[in-house]
DOGU-962395 format. One line per 3 residues: number of its first residue (from 1); for each residue y, z, x of N, C-alpha, C, CB. Coordinates in steps of 0.1 Angstrom, whole numbers. Glycine has a CB too. Layout:
% residues N
NUM	Y Z X Y Z X Y Z X Y Z X ~ ...
***
This chain:
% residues 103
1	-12 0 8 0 0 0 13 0 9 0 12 -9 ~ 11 1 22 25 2 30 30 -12 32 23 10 45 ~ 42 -16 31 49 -24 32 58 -21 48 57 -23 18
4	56 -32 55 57 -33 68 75 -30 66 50 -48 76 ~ 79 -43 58 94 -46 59 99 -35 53 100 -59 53 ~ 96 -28 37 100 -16 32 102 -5 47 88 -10 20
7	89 -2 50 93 9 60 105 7 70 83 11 70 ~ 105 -4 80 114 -7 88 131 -1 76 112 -28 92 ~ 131 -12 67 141 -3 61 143 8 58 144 -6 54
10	134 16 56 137 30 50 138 36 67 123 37 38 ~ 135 32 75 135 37 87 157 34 91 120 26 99 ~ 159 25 85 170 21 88 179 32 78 171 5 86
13	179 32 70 183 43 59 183 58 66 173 44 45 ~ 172 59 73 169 74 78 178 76 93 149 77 81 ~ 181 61 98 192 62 108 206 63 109 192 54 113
16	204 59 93 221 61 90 227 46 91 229 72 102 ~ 219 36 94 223 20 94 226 18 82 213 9 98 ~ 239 7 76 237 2 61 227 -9 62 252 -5 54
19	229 -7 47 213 -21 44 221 -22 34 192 -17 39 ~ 218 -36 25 222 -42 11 218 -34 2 216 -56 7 ~ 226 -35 -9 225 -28 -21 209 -31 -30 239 -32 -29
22	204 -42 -24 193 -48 -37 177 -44 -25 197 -73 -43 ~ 182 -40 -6 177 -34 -2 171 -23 -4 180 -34 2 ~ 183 -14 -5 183 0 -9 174 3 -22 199 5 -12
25	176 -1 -35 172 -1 -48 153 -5 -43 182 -15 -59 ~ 155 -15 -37 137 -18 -34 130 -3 -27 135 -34 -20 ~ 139 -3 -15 134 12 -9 132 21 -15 140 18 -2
28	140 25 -26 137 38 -35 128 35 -43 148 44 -44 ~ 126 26 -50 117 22 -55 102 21 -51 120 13 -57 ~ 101 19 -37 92 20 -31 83 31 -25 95 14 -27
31	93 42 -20 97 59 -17 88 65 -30 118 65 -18 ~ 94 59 -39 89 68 -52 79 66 -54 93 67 -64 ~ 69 49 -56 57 45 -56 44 56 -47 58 30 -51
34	52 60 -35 43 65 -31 42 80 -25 40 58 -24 ~ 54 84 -31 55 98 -36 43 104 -49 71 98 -42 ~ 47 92 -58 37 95 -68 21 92 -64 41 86 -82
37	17 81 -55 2 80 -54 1 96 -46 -4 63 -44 ~ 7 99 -35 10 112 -24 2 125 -36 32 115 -20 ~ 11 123 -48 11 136 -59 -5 138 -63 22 132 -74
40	-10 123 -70 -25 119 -80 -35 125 -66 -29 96 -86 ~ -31 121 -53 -42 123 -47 -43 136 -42 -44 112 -38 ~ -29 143 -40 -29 162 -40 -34 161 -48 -18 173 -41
43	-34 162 -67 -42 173 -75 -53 166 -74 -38 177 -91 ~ -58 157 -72 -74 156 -80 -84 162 -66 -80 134 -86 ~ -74 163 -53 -83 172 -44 -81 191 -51 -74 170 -25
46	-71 191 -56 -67 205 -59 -78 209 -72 -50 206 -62 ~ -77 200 -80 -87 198 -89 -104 203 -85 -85 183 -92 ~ -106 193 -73 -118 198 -66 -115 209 -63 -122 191 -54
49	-113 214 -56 -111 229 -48 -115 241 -59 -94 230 -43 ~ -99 239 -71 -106 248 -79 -121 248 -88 -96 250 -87 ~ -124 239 -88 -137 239 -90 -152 240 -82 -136 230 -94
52	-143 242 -74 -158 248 -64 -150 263 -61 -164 237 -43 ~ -140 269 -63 -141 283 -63 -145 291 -75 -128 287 -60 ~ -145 283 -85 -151 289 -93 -168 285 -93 -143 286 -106
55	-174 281 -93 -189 282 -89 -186 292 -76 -198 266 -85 ~ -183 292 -65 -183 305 -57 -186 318 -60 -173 308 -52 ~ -173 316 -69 -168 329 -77 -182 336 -84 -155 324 -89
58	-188 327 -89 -197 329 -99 -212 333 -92 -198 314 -108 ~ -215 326 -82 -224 327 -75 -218 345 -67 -225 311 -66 ~ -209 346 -62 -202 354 -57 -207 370 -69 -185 348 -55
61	-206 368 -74 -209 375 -94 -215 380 -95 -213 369 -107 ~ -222 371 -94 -241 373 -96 -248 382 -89 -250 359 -91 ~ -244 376 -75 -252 387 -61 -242 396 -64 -254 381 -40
64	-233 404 -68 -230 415 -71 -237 424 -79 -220 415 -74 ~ -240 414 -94 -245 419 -102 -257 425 -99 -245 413 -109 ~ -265 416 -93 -283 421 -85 -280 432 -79 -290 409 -72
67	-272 430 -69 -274 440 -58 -268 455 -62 -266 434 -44 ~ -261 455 -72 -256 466 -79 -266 475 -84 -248 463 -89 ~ -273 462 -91 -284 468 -100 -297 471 -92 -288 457 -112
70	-299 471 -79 -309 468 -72 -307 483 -65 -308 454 -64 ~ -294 486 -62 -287 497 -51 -288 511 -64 -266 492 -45 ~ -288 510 -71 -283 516 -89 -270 520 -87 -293 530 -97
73	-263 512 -85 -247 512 -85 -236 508 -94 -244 505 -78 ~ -237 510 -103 -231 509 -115 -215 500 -113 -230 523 -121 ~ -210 507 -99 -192 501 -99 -198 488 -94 -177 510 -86
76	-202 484 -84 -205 470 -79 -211 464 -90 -213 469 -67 ~ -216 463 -100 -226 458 -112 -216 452 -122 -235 470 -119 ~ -207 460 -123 -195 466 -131 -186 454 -129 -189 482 -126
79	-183 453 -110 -172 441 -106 -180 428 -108 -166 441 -89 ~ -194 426 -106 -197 416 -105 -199 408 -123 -208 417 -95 ~ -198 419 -129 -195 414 -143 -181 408 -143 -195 427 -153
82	-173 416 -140 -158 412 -140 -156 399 -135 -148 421 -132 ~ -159 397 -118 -163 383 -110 -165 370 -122 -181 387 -100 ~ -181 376 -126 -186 365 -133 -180 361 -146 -199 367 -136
85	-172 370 -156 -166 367 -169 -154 359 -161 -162 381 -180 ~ -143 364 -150 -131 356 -148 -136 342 -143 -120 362 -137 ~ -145 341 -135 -153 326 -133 -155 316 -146 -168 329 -129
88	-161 321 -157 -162 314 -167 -151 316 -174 -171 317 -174 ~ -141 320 -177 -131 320 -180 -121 303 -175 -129 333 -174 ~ -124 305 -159 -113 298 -152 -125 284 -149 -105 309 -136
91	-138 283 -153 -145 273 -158 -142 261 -170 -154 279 -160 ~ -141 273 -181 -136 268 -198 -123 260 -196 -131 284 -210 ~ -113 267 -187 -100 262 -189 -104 248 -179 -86 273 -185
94	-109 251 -170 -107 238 -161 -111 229 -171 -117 236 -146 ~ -126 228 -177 -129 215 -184 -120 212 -196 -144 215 -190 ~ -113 223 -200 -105 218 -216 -93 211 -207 -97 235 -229
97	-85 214 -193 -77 206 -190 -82 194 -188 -72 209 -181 ~ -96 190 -184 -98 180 -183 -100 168 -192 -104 182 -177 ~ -104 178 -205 -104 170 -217 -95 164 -223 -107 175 -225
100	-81 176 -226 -74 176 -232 -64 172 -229 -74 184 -236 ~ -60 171 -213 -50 168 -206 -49 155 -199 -49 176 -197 ~ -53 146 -202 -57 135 -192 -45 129 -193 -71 126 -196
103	-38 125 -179 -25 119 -181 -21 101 -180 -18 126 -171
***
C-alpha cells in the first residue's frame, strides 16, 4: 500500500518544504488511509490477545479450583471460582462484541 511518490512528499511536508495545494490534499488523504489500515490491524491483534487471556484466565481458575480443593482450602477454591466466573464473563462479552458489533 505504500506509495513511493506520496512518501517522498510527505517526507517534504515533514521538512517544512512547500508542495502544491492538490499535493498536500493527496498526502493527507493518504496519511489517513493508513492511519486507519495501522488502527484495523491494532484491534484485531488486540482482539486476539484478549481472547487468549481469557482462556488463561480460565484455565488459570480451574487449577485454583482443584488445587484448593485438593489442599482443603477453601480461600484458594473460593478465588478460583472468582478467576473462573470473571473469565466467562469477559468471554460472553467478547463474542456479543463480536456479533453485535461488527463494523
Amino acid at each position: 500500500m505504500k506509495d513511493e511518490r506520496l512518501e517522498s512528499l510527505s517526507d517534504e511536508i515533514r521538512k517544512g518544504n512547500p508542495i502544491g495545494l492538490k499535493e498536500a490534499i493527496e498526502v493527507v488523504e493518504y496519511q489517513e488511509g493508513l492511519r486507519k489500515a495501522r488502527q484495523e490491524v491494532n484491534q484485531r491483534n488486540f482482539d486476539v490477545v484478549k481472547g487468549i487471556a481469557a482462556i488463561v484466565c480460565t484455565i488459570v481458575g480451574t487449577l485454583c479450583v482443584i488445587f484448593g480443593e485438593m489442599d482443603d482450602s477453601p480461600g484458594l477454591g473460593g478465588i478460583g471460582l472468582i478467576i473462573i466466573l470473571s473469565s466467562a464473563y469477559l468471554n460472553s462479552k467478547l463474542l456479543y462484541e463480536k456479533k453485535y458489533h461488527k463494523d
